[in-house]
Short mmCIF file of the C-alpha atoms (twelve columns), coordinates in Angstrom:
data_MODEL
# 
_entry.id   MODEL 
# 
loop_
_atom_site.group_PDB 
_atom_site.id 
_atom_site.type_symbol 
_atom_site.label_atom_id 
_atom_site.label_alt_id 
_atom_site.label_comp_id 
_atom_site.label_asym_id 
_atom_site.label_seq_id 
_atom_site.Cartn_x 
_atom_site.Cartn_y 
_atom_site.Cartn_z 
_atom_site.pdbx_PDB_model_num 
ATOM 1  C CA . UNK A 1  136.819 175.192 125.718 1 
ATOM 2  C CA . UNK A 2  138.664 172.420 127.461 1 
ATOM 3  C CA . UNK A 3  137.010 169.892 124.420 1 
ATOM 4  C CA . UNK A 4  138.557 171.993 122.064 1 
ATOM 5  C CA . UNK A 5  141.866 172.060 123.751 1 
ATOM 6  C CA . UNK A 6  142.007 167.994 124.630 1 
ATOM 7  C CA . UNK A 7  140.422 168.029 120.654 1 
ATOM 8  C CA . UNK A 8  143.557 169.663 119.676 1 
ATOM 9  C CA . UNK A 9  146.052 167.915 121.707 1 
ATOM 10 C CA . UNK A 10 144.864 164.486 120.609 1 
ATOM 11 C CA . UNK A 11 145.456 165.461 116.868 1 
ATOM 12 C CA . UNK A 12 148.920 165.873 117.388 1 
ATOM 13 C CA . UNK A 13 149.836 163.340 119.508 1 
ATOM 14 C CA . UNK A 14 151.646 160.765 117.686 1 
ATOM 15 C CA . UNK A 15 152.293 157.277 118.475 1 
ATOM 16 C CA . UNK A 16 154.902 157.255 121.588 1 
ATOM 17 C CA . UNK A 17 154.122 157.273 124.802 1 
ATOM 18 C CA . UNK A 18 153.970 159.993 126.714 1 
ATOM 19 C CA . UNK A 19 154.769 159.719 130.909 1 
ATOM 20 C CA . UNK A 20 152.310 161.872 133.087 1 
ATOM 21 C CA . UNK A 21 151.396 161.845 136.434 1 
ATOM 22 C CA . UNK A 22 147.976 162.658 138.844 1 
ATOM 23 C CA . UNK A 23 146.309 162.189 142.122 1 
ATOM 24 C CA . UNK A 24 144.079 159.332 142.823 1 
ATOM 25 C CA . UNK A 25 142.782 159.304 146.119 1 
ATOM 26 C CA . UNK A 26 145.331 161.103 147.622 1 
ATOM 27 C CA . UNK A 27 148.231 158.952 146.111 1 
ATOM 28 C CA . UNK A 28 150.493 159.858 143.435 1 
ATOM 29 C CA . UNK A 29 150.477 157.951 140.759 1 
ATOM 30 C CA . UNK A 30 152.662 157.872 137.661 1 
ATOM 31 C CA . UNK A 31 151.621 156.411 134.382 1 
ATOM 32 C CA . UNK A 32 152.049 155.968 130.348 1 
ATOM 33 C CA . UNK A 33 149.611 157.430 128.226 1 
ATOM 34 C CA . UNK A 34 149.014 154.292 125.895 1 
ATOM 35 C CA . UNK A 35 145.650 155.629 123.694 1 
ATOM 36 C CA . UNK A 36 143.793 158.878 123.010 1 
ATOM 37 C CA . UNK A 37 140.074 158.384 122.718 1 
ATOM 38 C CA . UNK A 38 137.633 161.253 121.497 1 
ATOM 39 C CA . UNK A 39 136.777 162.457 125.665 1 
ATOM 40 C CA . UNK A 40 139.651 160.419 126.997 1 
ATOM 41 C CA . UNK A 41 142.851 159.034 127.171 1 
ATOM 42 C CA . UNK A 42 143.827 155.293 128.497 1 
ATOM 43 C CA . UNK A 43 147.182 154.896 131.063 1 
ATOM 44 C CA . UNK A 44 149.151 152.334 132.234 1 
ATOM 45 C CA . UNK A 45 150.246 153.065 135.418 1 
ATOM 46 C CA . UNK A 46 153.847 152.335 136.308 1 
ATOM 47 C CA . UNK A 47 153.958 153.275 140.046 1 
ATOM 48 C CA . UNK A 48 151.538 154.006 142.824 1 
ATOM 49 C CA . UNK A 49 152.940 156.513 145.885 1 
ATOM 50 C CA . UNK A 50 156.501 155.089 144.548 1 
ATOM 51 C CA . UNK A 51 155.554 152.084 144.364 1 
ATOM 52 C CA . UNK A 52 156.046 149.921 141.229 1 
ATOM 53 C CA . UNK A 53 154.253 146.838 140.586 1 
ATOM 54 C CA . UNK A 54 152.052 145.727 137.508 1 
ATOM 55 C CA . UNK A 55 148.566 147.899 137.567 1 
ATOM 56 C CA . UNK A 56 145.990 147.639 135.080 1 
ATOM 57 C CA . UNK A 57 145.075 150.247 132.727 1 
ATOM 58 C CA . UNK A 58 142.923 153.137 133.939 1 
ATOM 59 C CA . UNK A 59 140.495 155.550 131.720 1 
ATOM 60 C CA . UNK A 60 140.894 159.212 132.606 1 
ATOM 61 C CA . UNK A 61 137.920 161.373 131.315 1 
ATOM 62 C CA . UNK A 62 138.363 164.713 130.004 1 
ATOM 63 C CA . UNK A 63 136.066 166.077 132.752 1 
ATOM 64 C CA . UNK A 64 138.498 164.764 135.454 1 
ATOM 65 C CA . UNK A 65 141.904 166.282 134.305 1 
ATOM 66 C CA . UNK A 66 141.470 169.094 136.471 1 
ATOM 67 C CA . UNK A 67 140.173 167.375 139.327 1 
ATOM 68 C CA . UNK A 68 142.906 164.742 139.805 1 
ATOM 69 C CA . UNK A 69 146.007 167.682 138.611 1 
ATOM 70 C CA . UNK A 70 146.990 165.691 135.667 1 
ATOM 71 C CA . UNK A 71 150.642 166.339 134.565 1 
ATOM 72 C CA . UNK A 72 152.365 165.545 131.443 1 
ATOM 73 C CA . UNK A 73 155.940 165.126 131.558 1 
ATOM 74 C CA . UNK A 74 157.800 168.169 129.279 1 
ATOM 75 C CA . UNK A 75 161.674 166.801 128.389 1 
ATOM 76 C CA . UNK A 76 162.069 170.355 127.700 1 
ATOM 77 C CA . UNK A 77 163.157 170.077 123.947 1 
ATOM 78 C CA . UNK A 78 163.190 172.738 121.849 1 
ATOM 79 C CA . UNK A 79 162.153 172.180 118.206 1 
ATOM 80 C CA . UNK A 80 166.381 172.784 117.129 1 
ATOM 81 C CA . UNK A 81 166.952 170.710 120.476 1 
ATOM 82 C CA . UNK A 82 168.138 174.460 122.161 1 
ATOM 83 C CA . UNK A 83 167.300 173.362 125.946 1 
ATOM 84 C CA . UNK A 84 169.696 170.006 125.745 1 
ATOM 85 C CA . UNK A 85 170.778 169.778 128.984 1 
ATOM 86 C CA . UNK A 86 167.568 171.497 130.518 1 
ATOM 87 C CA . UNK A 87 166.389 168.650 132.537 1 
ATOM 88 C CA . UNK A 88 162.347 168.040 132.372 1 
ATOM 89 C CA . UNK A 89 159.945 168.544 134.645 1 
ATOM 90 C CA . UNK A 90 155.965 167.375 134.749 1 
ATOM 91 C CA . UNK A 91 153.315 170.853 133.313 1 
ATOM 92 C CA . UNK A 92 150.008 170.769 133.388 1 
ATOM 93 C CA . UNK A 93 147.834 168.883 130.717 1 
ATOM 94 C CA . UNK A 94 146.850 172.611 129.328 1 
ATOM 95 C CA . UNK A 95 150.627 173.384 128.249 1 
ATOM 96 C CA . UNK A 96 150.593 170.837 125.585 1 
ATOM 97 C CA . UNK A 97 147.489 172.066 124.010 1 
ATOM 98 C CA . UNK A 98 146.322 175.350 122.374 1 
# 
């Protein structure tokens, strides 16, 4: 189910970059999702446990989404823009897809 989901999400991602966030050994880390593969996606992390630096970029399998809580930022946009002034908020990866 959760290939057909990630299957789904990836075919309507376009080409920005979207900000997420997950656990990595206990630390939080917050990243840009640069590239969707076929079982994963590649991010370029921006900060580590609030702190910034330049970090290489990390593969995140499908099978690990759940594990490490990943979290895609939602600017909470309606399609006619309706929620400007809503501010956003990180969702879990399952939101974006159906």
């Amino acid at each position: 189910m959760k290939k057909t989901l990630f299957a789904n999400w990836v075919a309507l991602s376009f080409d920005d970059f979207e900000q997420c966030q997950y656990k990595l050994e206990g630390k939080r880390v917050v990243a840009l999702i640069k590239k969707f593969n076929k079982d994963s996606i590649v991010v370029k992390p921006l900060s580590i446990d609030y702190d910034y630096g330049t970090f290489s970029e990390v593969t995140l399998n499908l099978s690990e989404f759940d594990e490490i809580g990943l979290e895609i930022f939602d600017d909470a946009r309606g399609c006619d823009n309706s929620a400007i002034g809503v501010q956003g908020c990180y969702e879990p990866w399952t939101n974006f897809v159906w």
